[in-house]
KEMITOR-214474 format. One line per 10 residues: their letters; for each residue x, y, z of N, C-alpha, C. Coordinates in pm, whole numbers, plus 50000, padded with zeros to 5 digits. Layout:
a> X Y Z X Y Z X Y Z; ...
***
This chain:
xxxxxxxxxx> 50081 49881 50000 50000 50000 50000 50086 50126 50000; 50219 50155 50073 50284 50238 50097 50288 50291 49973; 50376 50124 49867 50446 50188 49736 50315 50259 49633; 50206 50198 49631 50099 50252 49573 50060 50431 49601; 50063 50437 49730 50052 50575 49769 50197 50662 49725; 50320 50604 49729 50416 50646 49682 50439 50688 49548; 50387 50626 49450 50328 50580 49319 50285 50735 49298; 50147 50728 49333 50024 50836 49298 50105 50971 49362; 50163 50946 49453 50246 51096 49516 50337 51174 49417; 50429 51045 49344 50490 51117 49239 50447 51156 49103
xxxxxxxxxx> 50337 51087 49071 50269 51102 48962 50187 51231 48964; 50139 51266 49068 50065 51395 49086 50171 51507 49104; 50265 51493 49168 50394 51588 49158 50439 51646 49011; 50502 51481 48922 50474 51510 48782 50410 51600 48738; 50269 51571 48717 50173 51615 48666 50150 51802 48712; 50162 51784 48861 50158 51960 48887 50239 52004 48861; 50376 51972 48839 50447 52033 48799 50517 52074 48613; 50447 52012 48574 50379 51962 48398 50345 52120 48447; 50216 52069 48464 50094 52176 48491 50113 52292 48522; 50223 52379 48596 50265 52496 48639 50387 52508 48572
xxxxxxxxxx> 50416 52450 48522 50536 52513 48355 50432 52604 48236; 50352 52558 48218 50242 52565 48093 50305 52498 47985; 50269 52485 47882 50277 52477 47747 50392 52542 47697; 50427 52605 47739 50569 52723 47656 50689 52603 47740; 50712 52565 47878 50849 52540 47840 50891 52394 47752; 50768 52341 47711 50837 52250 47619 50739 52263 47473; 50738 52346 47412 50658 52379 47345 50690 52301 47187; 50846 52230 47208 50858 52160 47075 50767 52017 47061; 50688 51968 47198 50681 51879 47237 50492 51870 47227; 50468 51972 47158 50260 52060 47222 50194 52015 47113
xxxxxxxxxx> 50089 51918 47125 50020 51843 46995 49891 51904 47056; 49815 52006 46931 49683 52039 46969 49640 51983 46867; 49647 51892 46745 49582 51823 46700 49558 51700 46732; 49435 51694 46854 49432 51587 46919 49387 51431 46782; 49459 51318 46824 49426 51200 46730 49253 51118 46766; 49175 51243 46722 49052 51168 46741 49008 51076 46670; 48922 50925 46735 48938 50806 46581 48747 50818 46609; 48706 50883 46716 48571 50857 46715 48508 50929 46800; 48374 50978 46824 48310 51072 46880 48158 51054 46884; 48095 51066 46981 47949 51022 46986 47927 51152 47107
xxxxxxxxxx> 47779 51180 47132 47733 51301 47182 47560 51319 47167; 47512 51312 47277 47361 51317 47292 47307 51465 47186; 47372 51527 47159 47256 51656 47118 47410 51748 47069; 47289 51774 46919 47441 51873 46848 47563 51799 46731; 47627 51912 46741 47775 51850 46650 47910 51883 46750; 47986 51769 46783 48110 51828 46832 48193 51971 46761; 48220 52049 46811 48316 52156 46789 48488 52129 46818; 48505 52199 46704 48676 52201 46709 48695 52327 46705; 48761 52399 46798 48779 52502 46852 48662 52593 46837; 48572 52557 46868 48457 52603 46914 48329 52549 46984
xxxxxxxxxx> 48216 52580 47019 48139 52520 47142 48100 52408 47029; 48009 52310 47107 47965 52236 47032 47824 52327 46982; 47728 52260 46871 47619 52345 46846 47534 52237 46772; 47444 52316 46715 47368 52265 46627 47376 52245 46451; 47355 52148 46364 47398 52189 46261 47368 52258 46194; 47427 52314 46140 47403 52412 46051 47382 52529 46089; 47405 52561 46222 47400 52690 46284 47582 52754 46318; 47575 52884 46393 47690 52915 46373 47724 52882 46560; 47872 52810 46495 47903 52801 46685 47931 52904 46740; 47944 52949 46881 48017 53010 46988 48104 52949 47010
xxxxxxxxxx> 48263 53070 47047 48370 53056 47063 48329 53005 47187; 48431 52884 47249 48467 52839 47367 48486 52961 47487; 48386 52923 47567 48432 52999 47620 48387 52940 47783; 48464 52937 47888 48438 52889 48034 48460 53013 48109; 48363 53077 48211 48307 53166 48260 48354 53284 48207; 48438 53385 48227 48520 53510 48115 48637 53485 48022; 48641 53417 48055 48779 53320 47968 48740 53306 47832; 48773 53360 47725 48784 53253 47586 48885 53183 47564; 48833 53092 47450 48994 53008 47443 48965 52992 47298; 49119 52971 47194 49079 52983 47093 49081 52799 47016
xxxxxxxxxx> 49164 52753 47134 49200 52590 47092 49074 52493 47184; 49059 52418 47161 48982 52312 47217 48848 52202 47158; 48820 52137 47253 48686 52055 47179 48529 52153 47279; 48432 52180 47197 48338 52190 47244 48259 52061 47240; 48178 51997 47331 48092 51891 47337 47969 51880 47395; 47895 51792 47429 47754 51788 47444 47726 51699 47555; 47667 51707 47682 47641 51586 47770 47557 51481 47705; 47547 51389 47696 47632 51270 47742 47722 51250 47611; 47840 51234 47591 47937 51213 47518 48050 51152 47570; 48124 51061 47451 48270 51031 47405 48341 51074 47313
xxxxxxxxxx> 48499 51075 47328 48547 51100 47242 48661 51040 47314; 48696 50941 47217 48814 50888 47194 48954 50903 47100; 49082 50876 47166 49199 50920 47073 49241 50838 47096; 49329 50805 47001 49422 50685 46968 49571 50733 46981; 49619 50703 47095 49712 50730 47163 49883 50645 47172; 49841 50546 47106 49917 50451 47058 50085 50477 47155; 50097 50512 47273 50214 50532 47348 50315 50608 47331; 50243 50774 47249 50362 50874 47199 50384 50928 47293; 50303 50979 47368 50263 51102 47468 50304 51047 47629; 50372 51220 47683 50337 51200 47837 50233 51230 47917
xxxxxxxxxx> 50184 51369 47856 50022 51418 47938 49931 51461 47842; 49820 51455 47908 49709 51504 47845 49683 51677 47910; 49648 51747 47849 49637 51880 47925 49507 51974 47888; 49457 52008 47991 49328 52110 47944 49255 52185 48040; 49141 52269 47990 49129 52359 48115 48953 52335 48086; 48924 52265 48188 48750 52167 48150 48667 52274 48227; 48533 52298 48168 48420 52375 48236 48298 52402 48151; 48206 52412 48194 48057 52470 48115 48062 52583 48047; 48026 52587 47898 48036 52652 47827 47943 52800 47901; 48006 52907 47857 47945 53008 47891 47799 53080 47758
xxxxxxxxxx> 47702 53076 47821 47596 53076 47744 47472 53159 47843; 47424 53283 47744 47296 53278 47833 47309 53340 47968; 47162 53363 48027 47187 53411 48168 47257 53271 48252; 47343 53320 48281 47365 53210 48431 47300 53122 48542; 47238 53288 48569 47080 53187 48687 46991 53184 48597; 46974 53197 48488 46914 53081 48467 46905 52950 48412; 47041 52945 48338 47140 52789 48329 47140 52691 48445; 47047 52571 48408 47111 52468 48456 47170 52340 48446; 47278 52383 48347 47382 52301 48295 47447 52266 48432; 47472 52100 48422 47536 52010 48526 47580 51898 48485
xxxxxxxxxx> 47733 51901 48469 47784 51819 48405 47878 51757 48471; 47960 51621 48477 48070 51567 48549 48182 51541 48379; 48310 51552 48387 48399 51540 48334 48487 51407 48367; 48513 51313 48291 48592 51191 48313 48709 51138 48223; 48797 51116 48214 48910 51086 48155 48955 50961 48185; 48895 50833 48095 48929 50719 48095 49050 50675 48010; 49167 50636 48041 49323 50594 48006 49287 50424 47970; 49350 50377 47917 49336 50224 47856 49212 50162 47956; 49109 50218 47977 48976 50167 48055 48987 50191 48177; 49094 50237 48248 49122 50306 48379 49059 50451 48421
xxxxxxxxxx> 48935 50451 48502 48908 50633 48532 49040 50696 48627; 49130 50763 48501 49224 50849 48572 49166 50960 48628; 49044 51076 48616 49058 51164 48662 48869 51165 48615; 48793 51215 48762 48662 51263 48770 48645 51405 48821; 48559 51483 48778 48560 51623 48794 48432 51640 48892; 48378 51588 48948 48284 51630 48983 48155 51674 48953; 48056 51737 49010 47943 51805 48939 48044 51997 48882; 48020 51987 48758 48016 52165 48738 47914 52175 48704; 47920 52310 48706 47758 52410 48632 47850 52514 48595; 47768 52629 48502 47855 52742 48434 47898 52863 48544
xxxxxxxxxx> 47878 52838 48697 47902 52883 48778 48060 52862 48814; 48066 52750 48811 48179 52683 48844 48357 52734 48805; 48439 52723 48788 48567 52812 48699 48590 52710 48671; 48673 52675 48571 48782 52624 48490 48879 52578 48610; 48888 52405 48574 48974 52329 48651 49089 52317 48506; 49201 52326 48536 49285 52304 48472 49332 52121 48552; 49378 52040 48417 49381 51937 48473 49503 51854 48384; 49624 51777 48415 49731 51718 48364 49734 51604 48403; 49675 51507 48282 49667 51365 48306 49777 51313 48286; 49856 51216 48305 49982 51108 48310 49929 50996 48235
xxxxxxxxxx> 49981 50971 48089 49908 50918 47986 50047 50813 47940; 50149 50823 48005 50311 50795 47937 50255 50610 47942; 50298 50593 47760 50275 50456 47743 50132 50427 47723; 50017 50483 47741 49870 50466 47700 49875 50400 47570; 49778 50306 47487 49735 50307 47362 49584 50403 47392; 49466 50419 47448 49410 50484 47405 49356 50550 47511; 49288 50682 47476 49214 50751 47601 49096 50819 47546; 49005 50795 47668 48840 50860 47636 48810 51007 47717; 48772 51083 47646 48733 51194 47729 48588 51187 47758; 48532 51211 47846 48388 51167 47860 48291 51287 47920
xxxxxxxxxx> 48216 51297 47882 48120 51398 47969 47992 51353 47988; 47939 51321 48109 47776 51284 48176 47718 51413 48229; 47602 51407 48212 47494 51451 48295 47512 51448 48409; 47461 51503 48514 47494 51496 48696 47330 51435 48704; 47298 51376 48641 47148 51315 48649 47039 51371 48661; 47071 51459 48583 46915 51555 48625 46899 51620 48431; 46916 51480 48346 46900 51512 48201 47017 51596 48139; 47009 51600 48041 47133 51671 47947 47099 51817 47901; 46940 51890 47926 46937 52035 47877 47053 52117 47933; 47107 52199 47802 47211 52301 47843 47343 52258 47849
xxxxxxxxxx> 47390 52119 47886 47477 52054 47953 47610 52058 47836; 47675 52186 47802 47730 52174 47698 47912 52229 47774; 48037 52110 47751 48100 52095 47761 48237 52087 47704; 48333 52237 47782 48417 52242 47690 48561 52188 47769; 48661 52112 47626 48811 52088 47682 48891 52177 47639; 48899 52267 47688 48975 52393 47625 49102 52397 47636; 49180 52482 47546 49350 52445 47546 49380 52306 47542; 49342 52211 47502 49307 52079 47554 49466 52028 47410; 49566 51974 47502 49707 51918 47417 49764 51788 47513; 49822 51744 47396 49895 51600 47412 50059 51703 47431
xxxxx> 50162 51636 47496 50285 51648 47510 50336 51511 47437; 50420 51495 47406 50452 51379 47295 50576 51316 47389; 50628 51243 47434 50755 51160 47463 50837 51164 47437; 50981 51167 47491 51060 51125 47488 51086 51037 47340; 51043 50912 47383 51091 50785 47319 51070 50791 47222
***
């Protein structure tokens, strides 16, 4: 048990410390063309660098509470999206939250965020709503073949429930 807790101690160290470099100090290393092989989503069209929407309508820029962002996936509760990860990469990186839309009170978008690694839940977000800020989050992916980004409902249906991975990049490996 020790080494297990020892394990997750350094891996989260890793990872925060990934995470509080940003993107610039290894920037030869920054894949924002994530390798998507598939995508499914209750309501809408996934967005690439923009919210998800409806077809044939025009999207909204990503955006999580005042923040825009100009890179990311917009998506739809309940959704997948899978990448084929084939063991290039060390982290996954992004800054997850409810699209900004609309009055606020009266949004009740409620969504949980999940990041499944070769069928492993590496990382659950909780309930957000568009109240909520932007969790920035650095998954430890080194050696993966594939990973799911996932977004559910907090069970109270999918109206509104629209979900963005913003800044959302692979770091590529070493090897």
């Amino acid at each position: 048990m020790k080494i297990k807790a020892s394990l997750m101690f350094w891996g989260i160290l890793f990872a925060t410390t990934l995470s509080s470099q940003g993107s610039e100090a290894y920037a030869d290393k920054v894949i924002y063309d994530l390798p998507i092989v598939t995508s499914t989503q209750s309501w809408g069209v996934m967005g690439e660098n923009c919210a998800a929407h409806e077809l044939g309508k025009e999207p909204l820029k990503l955006q999580i509470g005042d923040k825009v962002y100009d890179k990311g996936i917009g998506t739809h509760a309940k959704s997948v999206i899978t990448l084929d990860l084939l063991g290039k990469y060390e982290t996954f990186n992004a800054e997850i939250g409810v699209q900004q839309y609309g009055n606020s009170w009266e949004n009740h978008s409620s969504i949980i965020f999940k990041v499944i690694v070769d069928g492993e839940n590496k990382f659950e977000s909780g309930i957000m709503t568009m109240q909520s800020p932007a969790q920035k989050i650095c998954i430890a992916v080194a050696g993966a073949v594939e990973m799911s980004l996932v977004v559910e409902d907090a069970g109270d249906g999918i109206n509104s429930d629209l979900a963005n991975w913003a800044d959302a990049y692979l770091v590529e490996s070493d090897e």
